[in-house]
PASEBA-1860 file (N, C-alpha, C; in nm, 3 decimals):
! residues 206
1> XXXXXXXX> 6.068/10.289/7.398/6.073/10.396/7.498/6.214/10.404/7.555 ~ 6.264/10.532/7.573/6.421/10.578/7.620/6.380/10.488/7.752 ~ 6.522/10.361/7.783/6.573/10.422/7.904/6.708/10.473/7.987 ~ 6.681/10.535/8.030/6.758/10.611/8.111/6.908/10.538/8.161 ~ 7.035/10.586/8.188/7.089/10.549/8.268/7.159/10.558/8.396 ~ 7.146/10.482/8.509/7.171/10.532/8.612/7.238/10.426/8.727 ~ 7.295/10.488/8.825/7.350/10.400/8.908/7.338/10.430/9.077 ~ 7.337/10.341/9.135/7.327/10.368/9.315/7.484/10.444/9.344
9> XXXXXXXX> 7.413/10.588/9.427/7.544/10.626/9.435/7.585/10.579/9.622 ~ 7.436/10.622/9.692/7.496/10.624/9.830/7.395/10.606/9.936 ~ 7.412/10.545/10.067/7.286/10.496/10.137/7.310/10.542/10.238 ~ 7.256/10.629/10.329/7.274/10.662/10.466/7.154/10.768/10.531 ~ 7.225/10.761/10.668/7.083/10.867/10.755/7.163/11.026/10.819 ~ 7.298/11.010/10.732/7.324/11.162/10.786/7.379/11.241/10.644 ~ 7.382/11.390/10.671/7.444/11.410/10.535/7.589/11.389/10.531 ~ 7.637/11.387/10.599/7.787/11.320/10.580/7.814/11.180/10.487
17> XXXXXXXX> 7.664/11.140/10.463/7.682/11.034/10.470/7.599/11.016/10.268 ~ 7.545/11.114/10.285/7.504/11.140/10.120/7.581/11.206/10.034 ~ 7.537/11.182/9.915/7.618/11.183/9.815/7.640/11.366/9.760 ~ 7.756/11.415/9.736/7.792/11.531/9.722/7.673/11.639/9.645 ~ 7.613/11.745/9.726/7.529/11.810/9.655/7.553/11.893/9.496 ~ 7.589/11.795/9.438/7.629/11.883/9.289/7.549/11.903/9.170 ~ 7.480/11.795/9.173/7.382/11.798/9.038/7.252/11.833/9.123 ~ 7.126/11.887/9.007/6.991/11.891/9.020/6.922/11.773/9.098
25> XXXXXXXX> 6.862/11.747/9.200/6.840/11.672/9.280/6.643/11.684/9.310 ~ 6.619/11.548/9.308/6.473/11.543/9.346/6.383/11.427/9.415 ~ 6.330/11.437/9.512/6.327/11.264/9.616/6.224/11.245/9.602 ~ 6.193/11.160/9.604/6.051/11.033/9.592/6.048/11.046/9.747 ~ 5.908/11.029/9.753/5.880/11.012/9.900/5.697/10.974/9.918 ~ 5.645/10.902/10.004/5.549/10.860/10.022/5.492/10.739/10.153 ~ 5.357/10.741/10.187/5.351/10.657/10.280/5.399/10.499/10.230 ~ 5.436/10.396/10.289/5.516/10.298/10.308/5.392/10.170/10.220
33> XXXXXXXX> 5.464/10.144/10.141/5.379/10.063/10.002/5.322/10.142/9.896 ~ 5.347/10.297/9.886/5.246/10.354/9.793/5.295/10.330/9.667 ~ 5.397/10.221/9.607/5.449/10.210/9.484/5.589/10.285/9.420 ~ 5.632/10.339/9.565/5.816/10.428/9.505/5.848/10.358/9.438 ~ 5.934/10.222/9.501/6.019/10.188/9.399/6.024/10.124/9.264 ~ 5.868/10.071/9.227/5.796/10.079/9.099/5.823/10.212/9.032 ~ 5.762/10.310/9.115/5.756/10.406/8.999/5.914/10.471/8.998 ~ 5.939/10.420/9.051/6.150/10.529/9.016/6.196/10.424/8.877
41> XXXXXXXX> 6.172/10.307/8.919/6.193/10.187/8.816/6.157/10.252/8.658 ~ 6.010/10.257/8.695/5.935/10.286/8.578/5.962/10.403/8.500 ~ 6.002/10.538/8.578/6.068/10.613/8.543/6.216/10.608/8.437 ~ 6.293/10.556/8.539/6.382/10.515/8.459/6.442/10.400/8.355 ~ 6.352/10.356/8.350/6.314/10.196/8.243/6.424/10.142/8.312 ~ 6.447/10.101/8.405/6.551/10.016/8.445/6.503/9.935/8.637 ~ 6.478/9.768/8.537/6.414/9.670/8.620/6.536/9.675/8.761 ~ 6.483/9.663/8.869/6.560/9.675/8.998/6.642/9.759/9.044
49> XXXXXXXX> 6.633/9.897/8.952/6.699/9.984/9.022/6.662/10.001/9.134 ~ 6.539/10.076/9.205/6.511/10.038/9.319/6.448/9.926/9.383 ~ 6.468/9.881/9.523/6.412/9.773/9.532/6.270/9.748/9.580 ~ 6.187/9.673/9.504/6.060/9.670/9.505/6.024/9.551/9.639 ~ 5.931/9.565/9.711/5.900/9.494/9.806/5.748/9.512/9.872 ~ 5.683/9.367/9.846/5.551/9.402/9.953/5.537/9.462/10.067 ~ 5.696/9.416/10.162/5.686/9.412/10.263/5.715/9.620/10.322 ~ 5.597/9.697/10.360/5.609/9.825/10.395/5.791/9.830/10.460
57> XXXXXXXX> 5.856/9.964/10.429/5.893/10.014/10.526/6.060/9.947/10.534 ~ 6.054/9.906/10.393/6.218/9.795/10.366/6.315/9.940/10.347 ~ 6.248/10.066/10.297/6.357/10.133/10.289/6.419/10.241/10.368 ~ 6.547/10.238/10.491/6.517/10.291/10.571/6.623/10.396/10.552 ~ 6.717/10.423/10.476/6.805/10.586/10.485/6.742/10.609/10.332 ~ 6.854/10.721/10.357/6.786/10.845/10.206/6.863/10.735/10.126 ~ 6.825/10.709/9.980/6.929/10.615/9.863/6.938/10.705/9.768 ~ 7.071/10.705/9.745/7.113/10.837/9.621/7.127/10.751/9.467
65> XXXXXXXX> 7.138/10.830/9.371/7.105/10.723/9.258/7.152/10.893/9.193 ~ 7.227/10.798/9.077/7.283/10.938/8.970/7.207/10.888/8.829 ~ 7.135/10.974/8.798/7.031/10.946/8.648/7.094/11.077/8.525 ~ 7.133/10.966/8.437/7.163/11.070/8.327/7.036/11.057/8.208 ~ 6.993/11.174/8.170/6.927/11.185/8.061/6.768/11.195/8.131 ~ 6.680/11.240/8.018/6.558/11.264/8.048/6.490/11.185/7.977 ~ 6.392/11.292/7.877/6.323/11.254/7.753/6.432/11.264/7.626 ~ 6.476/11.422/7.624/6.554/11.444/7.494/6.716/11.488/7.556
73> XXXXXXXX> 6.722/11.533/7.675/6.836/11.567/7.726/6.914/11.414/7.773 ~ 7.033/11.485/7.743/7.138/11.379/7.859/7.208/11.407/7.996 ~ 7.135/11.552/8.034/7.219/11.570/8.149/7.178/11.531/8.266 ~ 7.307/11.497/8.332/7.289/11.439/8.443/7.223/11.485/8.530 ~ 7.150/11.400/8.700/7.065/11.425/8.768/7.072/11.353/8.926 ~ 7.013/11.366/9.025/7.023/11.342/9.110/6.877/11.271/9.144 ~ 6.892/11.150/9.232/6.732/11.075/9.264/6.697/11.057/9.402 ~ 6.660/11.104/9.462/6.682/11.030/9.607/6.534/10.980/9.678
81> XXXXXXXX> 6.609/10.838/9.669/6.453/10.760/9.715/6.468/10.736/9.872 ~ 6.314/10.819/9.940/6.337/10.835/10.108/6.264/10.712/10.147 ~ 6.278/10.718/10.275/6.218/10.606/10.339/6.033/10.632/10.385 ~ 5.954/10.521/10.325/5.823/10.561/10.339/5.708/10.617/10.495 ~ 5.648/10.648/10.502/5.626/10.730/10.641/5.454/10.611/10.648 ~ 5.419/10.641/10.742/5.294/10.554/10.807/5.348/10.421/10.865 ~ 5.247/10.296/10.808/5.286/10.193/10.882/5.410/10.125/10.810 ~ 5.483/10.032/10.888/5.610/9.969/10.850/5.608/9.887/10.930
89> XXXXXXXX> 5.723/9.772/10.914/5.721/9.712/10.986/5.818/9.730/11.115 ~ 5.848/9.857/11.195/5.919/9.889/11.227/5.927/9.949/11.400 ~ 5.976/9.986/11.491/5.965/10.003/11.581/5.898/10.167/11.598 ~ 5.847/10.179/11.710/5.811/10.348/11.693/5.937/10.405/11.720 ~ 6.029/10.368/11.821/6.210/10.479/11.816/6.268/10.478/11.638 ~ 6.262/10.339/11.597/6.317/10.348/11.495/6.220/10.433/11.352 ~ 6.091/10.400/11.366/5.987/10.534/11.285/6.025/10.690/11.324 ~ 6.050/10.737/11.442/6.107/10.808/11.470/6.236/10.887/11.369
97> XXXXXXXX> 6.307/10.768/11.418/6.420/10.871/11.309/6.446/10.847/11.219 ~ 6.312/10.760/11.157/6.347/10.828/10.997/6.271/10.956/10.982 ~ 6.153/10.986/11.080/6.060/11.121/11.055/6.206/11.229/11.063 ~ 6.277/11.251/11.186/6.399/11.350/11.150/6.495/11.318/11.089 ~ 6.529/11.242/10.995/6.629/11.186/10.944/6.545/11.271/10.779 ~ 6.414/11.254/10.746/6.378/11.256/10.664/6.297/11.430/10.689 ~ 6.327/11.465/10.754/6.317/11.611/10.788/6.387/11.698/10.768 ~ 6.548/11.644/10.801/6.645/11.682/10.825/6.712/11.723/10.649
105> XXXXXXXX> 6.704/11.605/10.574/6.705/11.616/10.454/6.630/11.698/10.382 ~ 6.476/11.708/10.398/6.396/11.800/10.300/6.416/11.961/10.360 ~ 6.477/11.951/10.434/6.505/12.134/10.470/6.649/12.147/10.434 ~ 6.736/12.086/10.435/6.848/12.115/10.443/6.961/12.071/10.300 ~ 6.867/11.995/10.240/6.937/11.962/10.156/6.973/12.030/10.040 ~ 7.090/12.147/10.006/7.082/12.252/9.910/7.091/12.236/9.772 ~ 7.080/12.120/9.709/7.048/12.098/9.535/6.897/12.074/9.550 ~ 6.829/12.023/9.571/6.689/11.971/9.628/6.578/12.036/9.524
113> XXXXXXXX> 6.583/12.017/9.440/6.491/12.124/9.288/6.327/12.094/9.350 ~ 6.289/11.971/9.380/6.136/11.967/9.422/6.149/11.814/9.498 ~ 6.044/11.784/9.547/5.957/11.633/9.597/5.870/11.617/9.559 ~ 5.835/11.471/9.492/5.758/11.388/9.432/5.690/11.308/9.544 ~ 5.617/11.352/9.557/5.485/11.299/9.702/5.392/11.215/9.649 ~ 5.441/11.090/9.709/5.386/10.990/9.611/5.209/10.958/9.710 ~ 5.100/10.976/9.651/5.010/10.920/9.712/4.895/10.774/9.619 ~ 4.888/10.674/9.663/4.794/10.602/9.639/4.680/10.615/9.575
121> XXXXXXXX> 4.644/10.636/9.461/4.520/10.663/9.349/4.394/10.567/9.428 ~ 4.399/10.448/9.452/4.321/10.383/9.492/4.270/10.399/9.603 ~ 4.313/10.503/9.692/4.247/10.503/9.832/4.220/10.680/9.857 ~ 4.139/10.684/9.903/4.043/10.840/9.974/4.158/10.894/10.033 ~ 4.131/11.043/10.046/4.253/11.116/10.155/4.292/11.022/10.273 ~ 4.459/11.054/10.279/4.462/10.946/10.418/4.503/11.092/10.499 ~ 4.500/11.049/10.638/4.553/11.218/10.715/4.755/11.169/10.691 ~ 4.784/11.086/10.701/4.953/11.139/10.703/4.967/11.190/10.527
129> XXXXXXXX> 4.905/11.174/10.477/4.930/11.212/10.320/4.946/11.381/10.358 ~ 4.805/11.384/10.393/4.737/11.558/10.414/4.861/11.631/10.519 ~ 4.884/11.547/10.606/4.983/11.592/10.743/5.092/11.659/10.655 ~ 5.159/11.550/10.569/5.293/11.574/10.481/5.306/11.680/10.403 ~ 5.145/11.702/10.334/5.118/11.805/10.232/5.160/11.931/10.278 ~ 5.112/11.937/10.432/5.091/12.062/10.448/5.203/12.072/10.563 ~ 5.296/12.004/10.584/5.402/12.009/10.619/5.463/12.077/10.549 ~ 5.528/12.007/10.394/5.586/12.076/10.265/5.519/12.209/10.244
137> XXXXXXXX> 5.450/12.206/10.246/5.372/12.421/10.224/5.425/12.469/10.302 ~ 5.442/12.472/10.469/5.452/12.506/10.552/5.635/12.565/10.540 ~ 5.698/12.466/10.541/5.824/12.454/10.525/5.876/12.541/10.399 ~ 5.774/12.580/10.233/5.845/12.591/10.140/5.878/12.579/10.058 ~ 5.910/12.383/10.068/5.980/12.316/10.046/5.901/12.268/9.859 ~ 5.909/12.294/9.745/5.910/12.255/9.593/5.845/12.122/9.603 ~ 5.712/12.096/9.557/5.695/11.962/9.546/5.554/11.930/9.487 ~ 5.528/11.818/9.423/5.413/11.800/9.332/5.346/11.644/9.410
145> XXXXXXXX> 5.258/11.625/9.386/5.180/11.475/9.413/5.158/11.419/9.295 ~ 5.224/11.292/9.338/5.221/11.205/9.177/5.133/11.077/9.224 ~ 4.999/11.075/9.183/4.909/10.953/9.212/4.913/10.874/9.195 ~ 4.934/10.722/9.213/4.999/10.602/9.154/4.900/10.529/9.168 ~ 4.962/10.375/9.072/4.857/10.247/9.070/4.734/10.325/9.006 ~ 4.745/10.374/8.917/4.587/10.430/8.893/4.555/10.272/8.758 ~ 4.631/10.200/8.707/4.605/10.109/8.698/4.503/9.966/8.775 ~ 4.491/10.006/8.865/4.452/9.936/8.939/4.283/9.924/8.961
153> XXXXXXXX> 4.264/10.012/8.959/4.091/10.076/8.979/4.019/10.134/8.845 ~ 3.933/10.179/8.826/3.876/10.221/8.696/3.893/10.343/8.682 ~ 3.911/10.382/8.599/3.937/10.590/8.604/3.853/10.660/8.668 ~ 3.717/10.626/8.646/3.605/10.706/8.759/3.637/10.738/8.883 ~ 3.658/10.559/8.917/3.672/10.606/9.088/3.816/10.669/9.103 ~ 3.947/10.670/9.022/4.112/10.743/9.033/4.040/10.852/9.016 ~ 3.973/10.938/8.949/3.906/11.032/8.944/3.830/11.106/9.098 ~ 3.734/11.068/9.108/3.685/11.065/9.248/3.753/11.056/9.365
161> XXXXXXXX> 3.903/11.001/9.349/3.969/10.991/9.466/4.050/11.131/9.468 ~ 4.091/11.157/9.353/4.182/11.281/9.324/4.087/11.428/9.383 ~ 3.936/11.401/9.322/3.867/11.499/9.348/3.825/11.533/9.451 ~ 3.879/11.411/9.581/3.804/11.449/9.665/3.939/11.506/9.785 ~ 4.061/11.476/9.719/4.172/11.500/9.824/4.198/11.684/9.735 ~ 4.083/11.724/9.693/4.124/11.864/9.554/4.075/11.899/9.678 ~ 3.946/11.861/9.733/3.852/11.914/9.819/3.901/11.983/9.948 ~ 3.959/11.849/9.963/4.004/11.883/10.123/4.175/11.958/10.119
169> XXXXXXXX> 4.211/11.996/10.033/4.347/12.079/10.015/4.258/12.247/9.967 ~ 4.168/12.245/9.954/4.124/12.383/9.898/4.061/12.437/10.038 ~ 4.025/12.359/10.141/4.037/12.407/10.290/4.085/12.493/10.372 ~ 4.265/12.464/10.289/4.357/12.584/10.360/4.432/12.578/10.264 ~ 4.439/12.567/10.106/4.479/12.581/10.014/4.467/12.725/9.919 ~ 4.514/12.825/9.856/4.469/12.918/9.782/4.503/12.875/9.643 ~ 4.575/12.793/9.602/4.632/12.761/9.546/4.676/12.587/9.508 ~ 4.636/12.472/9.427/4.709/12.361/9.470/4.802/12.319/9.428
177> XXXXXXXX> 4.870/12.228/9.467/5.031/12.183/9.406/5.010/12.136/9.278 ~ 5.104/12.105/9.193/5.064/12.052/9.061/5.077/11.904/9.092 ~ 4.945/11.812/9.019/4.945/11.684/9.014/4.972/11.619/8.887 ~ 5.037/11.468/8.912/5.070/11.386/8.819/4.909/11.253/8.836 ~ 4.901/11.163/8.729/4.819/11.070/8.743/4.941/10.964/8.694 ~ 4.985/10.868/8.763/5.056/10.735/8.695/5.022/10.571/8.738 ~ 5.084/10.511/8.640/5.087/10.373/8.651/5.250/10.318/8.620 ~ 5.305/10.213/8.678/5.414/10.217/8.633/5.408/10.080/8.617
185> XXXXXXXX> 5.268/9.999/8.531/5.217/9.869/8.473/5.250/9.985/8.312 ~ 5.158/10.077/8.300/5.108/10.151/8.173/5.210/10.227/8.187 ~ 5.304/10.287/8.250/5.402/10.372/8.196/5.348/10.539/8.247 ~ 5.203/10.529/8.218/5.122/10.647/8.224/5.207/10.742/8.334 ~ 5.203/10.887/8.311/5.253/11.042/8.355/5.372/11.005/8.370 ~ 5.480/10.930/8.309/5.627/10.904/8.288/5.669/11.032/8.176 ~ 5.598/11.056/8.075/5.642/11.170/8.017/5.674/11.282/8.049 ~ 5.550/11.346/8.107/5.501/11.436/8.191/5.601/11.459/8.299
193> XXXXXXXX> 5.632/11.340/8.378/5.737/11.388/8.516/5.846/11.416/8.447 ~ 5.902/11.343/8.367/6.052/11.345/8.307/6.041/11.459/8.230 ~ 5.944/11.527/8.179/5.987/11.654/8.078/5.944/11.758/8.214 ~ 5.928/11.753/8.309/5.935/11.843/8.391/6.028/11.852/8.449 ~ 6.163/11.733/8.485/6.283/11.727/8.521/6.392/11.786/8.445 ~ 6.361/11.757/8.289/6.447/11.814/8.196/6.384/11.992/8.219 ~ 6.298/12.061/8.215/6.290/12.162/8.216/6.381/12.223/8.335 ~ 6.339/12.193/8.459/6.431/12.213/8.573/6.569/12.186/8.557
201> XXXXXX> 6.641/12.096/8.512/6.795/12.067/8.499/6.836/12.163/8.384 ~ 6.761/12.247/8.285/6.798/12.336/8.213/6.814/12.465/8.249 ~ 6.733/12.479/8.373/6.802/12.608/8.416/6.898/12.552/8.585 ~ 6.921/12.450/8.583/7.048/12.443/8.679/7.128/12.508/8.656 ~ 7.193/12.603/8.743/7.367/12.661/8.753/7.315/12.789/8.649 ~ 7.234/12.843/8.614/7.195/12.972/8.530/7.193/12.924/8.434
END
């Protein structure tokens, strides 16, 4: 299996402070343990690119990361892994600003092609998942739900969990976002995301 190559470009909580908006750009984001930096890893076949940790809530500015290549393409790309939202181990001032720090970024950031909304396969709708969802609608803002750890549980119940967060998005939904199913033990919807990145970086710049 290709992997990818890529490098840490830049770590911070302002845009002054991120890395130049030039290439096709797309952020991982999710409540705090849902498996980011596994699955950016897994994505890009490359062990410790991001850093993996039990401990919720280790990652606290936007982290920029330059990824060249896809599936069949080599062009370059933009990664940005945000800091996770719910519990952490963290103060409520300091939860705080990563919520506008991480606000501030998904509206404003002008390469920004979509968000990868990472939610937990193994667990029932949570409300900050749903909160976020319909934040991103609200806002605009390009973005898909990529279900993770589905390794973990038996397909029935990853099934049942998916079907039941279909449920409660068709509430005030006309329409739903497009979903991924992954594992980043099995590799599983690594194709799938990455040939949807290469499609998008092909029509970058016209």
């Amino acid at each position: 299996m290709k992997s990818l190559r890529a490098e840490h470009l830049t770590s911070g909580r302002e845009a002054a402070h991120w890395s130049k908006p030039t290439l096709p750009e797309y952020a991982f984001i999710g409540r705090s343990n849902v498996g980011k930096s596994s699955l950016i890893n897994m994505l890009c076949q490359i062990k410790k690119l991001a850093r993996v940790s039990n401990t919720p809530g280790r990652t606290r500015n936007v982290e920029h990361f330059r990824v060249e290549g896809t599936l069949t393409s080599g062009r370059p790309w933009m990664l940005a892994d945000l800091p996770g939202y719910g519990f952490a181990k963290a103060s409520k001032a300091e939860r705080a600003v990563w919520e506008k720090m991480i606000h501030a970024y998904l509206r404003e950031r002008e390469n920004l092609q979509c968000v990868f909304l990472l939610i937990d396969s193994r667990l029932e709708p949570q409300r900050n998942d749903l909160d976020m969802i319909q934040w991103l609608g609200e806002q605009g803002i390009p973005f898909r739900i990529v279900f993770t750890k589905a390794d973990k549980i038996s397909p029935p119940k990853v099934q049942a969990n998916i079907a039941a967060l279909k449920r409660e998005l068709r509430t005030t939904w006309e329409e739903l976002p497009p979903m991924h199913t992954t594992s980043s033990e099995s590799r599983q919807g690594r194709d799938e995301i990455l040939a949807f990145i290469e499609e998008v970086n092909e029509r970058w710049g016209g």
